[in-house]
Each structure stands twice: as structure tokens, then as C-alpha cells.
N, C-alpha and C positions, 0 to 999 in steps of 0.2 A: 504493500500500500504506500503510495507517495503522497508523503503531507509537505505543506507549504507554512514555513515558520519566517515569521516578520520580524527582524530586528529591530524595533521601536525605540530604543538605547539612546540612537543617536550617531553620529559620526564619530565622532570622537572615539567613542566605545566599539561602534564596529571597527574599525580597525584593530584595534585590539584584542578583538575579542572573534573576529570571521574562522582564521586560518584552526584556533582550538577548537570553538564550537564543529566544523568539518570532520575535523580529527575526531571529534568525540561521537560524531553520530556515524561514524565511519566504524567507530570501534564498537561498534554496539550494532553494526549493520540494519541501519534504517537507512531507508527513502527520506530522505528529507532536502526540501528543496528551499537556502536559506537565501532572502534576499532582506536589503536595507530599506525596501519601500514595498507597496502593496496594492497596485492600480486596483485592483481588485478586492474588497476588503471580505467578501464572502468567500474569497476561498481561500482565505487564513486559518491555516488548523490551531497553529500557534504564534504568542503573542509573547517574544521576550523583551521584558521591560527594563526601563529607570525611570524613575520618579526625572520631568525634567525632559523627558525624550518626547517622541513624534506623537501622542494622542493623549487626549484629553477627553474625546468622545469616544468608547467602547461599542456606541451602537450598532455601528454599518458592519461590525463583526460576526455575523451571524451567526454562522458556525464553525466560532472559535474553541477549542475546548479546554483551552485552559491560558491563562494569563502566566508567566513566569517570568516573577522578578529576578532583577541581577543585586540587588539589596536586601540585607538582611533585616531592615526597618520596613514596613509598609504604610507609618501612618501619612503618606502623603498620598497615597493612592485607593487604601482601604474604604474612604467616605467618598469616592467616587460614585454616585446615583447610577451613574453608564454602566459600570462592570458588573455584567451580572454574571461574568464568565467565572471558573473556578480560580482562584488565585492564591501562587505560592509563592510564599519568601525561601528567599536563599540562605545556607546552612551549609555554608561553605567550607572544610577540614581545613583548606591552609588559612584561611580568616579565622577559624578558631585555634590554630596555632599564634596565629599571630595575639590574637587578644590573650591568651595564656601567654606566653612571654611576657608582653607589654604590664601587664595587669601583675603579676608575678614580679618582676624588675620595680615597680615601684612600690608595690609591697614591702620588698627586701629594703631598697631604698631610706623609705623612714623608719621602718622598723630597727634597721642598724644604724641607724642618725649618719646616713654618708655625708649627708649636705655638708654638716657641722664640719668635716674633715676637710669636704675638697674647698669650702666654702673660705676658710680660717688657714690658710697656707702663710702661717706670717711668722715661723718661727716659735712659735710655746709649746709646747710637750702639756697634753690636755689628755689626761686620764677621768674625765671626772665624768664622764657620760658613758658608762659600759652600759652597752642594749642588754635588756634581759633575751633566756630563749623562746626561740619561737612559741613551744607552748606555754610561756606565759603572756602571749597579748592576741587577744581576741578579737577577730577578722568578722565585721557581717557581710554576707556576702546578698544584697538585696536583688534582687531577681533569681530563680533555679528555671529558668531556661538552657538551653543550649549552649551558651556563652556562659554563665553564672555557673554551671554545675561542674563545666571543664575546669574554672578558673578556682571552683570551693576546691576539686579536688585537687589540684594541683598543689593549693595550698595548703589541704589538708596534708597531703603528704610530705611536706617542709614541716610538719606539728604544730603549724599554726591551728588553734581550737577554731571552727568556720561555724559560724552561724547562718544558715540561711532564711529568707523572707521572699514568701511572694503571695501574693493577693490569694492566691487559693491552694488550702495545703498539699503539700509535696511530702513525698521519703525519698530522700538520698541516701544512700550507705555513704559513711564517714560525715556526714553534714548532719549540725540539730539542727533541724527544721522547723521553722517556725510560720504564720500567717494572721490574716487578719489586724484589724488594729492592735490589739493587745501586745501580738507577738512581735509586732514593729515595735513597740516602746520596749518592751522587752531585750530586743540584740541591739537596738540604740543607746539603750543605758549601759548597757557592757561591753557594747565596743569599744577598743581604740585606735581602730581602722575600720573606715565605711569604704567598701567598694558595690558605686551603682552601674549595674547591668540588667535593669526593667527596660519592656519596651514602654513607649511613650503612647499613651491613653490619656481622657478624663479622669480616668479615676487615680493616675500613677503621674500629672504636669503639678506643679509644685510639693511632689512629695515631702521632702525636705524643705519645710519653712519652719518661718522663723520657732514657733512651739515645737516642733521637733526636733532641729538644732541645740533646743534647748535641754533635751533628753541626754545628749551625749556629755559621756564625762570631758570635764578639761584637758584641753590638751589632744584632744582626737584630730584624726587623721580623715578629710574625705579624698575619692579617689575615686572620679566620674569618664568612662568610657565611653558609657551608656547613651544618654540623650541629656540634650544641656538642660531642656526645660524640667527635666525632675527635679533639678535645684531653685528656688529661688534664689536668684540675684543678688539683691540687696538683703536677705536676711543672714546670707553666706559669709558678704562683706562685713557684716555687723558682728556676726559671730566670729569671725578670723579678727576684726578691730579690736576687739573682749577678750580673746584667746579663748575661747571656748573651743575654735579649733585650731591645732596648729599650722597646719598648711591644708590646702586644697589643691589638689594634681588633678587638670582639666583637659580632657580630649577634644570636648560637645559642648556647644554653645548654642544659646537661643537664632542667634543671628552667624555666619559664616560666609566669607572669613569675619574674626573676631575683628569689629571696629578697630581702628588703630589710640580713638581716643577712649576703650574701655577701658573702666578700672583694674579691672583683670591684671593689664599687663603691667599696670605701676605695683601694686600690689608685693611685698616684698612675700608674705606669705601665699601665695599664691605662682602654682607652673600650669601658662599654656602650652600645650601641645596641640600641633595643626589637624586634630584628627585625623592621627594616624595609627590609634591602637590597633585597629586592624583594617586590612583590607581586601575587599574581594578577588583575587584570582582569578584569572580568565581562563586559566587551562584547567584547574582542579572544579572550579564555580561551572567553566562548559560541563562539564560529565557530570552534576547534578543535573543540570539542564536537559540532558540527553537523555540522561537514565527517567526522568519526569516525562521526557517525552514518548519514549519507549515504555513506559508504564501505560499512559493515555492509550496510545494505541492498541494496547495489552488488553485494555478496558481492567485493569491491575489500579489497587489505592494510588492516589498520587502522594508523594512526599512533600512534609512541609506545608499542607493546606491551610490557608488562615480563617481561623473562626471569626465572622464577621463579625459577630456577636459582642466578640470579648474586643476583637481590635488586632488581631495578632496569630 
């Protein structure tokens, strides 16, 4: 059976992204006929996406059978009224290597007070800051999706103690698990590292405000990969001004790139990063794509379906 898959991406991304995706439907032995545009929108089987790329309207897709993003976020396309095609986020292995590193490095980071070291090159012999070990400083690790469950165990297994949070209860092996409001206040008041990896919903866009901030001991660590808006802003600033937290290590921001006149960047406590804790791979990211497409035509579950419901 030969299907016709539309790269909606963009230029940019197909280039980048043409020569693996081939290879990978190659390697999976489908028919698939890939082009960057789609005179004809009915006879698109499939529809790989970016937030950003060539449609906005889903309708003229008729018999589309399924949407597949090249982004591991969806809330920019998920409230689309048009798609009423199936749609999957991307769950990419070398993207979640990458957020493991990333996430894992600056863990270590303040947990051993490197800053203090590389920071103070001025000649004193400073013994006075020995880090305790890892199992004694407690990690929440808020979201146990995909990313969040990689990065608890990762750090589980450095003996850092990981607490986990997500809207609705989870078991991990090696993670307490925790949910709901309760269990939020709960790994906030004992943590001294917050790493957020929630996706971004109504229910999860100023997670962290100012009354929650207010839950963590002094001195705590946040550590945002995830989506900028789960932080408030200025309750951040306020709590870093107070020392209520010691530093904030930032990937994700509300706005991108990060203004050049945000706080952010004057901010002595505080490290932007360009958001790049991790990112999607076009060779490993095509053969999800492939294998989802090779499933569809299987009439086989697809991988990665996003519940409209919840957002994700």
C-alpha cells in the first residue's frame, strides 16, 4: 500500500530531517511517498508536524490518519478546533538522553556547590562548604512522564532520594510517588532540588507561584527544562531576592529567545540556558515516525497518542 506523508515542518526542518525520514521508512519497508507540500490535501495519509510549520487549518485533510508531531510538547497545536485527526507527540531516545545528561549535570552541579569553586579562582584554600552525599538531599522530581521518570531514575541511581509529582498518581520503582495537591506540598517542603519536567496545561501554567515557592525550605535549588510558564516570573524573582531559593537553572521561558532586557539575565542567582536541554533528533525522532507510520497502516495502537482531554 503506498501512503503519501506531508512534511508540514517547514523548510528548515525538511532539510534536515528528508534524507533520515527515507532511510527510516526504507528500513521498515513501506511505500511511503514523502513530499514538503501537498496540492492535494485528500490524499495525505500523513501529516508530520511542528508547531510553526505549513497548516493551521486540518480541515481539507480528509483522510488523514494521523497527525505526527516532530515535538515532544503539543500544547501549541493540541487546542487546534481543525485536528480532529489522531495526534502524536514525539518520544524521542536520543532527546531523552539528552534531557538525562542535561538534567543530571546540573543536579551534580549545585549539589557539589561547583559554582563556589570555578566561581572564586582568587587564591584562598576554602574548605568550609563540603556537599553532603547524594542520599542526603532530596530531589522532587515534578512531572513522571517520559522525561521525568528517565531523569528520577537516573538520579535515583546516583542515591539521590527522588520524589516524584504528577497530577495523577503514578508507581515508579525507585521513585516515592506522590500526586494531587497535598503530595505537591508535600516533596516541596522536602526538597532541596526542584526539577520541573510537567507538560504545560491549565491546570500545570503557574505551578510554582509565589504560595508554593513559599513551601520550599531555604536555600533550595529550582531546575526548569520543562516549560517556562510552570514558573511564575516574578514570584521566582522574589523568592531568589529573599533567598528562599538559591539559584534557578533555566532552559524555558515564557517568551523565546529570552528578551535581552529580562531580569533573568542580570540576575546573579539565576542561569539561562538557550533551550537546549534537549533536543529532537532527526535520525532517531524519523524511526518513531516511521514505526507510527507502519503501525497506522498495520491498523496496530499508535505510539504516543495525546489525550485531548488531559492536554498531552
Amino acid at each position: 500500500m503506498t501512503a503519501t506523508a506531508y512534511f508540514a515542518a517547514g523548510q528548515d526542518l525538511w532539510e534536515k530531517y528528508q534524507p533520515h525520514l527515507e532511510r527510516a521508512f526504507g528500513e521498515l519497508g513501506l511505500d511511503v511517498t514523502l513530499a514538503p507540500h501537498a496540492p492535494d490535501p485528500a490524499a495525505v495519509a500523513f501529516i508530520i508536524f511542528a508547531p510553526g510549520g505549513e497548516i493551521e487549518d486540518f480541515t481539507p485533510y480528509t483522510n488523514c490518519r494521523a497527525v505526527l508531531n516532530l515535538w515532544a510538547g503539543v500544547e501549541r497545536i493540541v487546542g487546534n478546533r481543525t485536528l480532529t485527526q489522531p495526534l502524536c507527540r514525539m518520544v524521542d531516545p536520543a532527546l531523552t538522553e539528552g534531557m538525562v545528561e542535561w538534567v543530571t549535570g546540573h543536579v551534580l552541579r549545585h549539589h557539589l556547590g561547583i559554582d563556589s569553586h570555578i566561581l572564586n579562582q582568587d587564591g584562598i584554600w576554602r574548605r568550609d562548604a563540603v556537599p553532603p552525599i547524594a542520599r542526603d538531599r532530596p530531589v522532587a522530581m515534578l512531572g513522571l512522564g517520559e522525561l521525568g521518570r528517565a531523569c528520577g531514575a537516573a538520579l535515583a541511581a546516583l542515591n539521590f532520594p527522588v520524589m516524584g509529582w504528577s497530577r495523577t498518581a503514578r508507581d515508579v520503582v525507585g521513585i516515592e510517588c506522590h500526586s494531587g495537591d497535598e503530595g505537591l506540598e508535600h516533596v516541596l517542603r522536602r526538597a532541596e532540588i526542584v526539577v520541573t519536567l510537567l507538560p504545560l496545561t491549565p491546570e500545570t501554567e503557574n505551578l510554582l507561584d509565589a504560595r508554593r515557592l513559599g513551601w520550599l525550605s531555604q536555600g533550595a535549588v529550582i531546575i526548569n527544562p520543562g516549560r517556562g510558564p510552570l514558573i511564575e516570573d516574578e514570584a521566582l524573582l522574589a523568592a531568589l531576592d529573599r533567598g528562599q531559593v538559591k539559584h534557578a537553572t533555566l532552559d524555558v521561558f515564557r517568551t523565546e529567545p529570552l528578551p535581552p532586557e529580562h531580569p533573568f539575565w542580570a540576575h546573579p542567582r539565576v542561569t539561562v540556558t538557550p533551550h537546549i536541554a534537549a533536543e529532537t533528533r532527526p535520525a532517531s525522532a524519523s524511526r518513531v515516525v516511521a514505526e507510527n507510520i507502519r503501525r497506522s497502516l498495520a491498523n496496530e495502537p499508535l505510539l504516543y497518542l495525546v489525550d485531548r482531554a488531559r492536554g498531552y
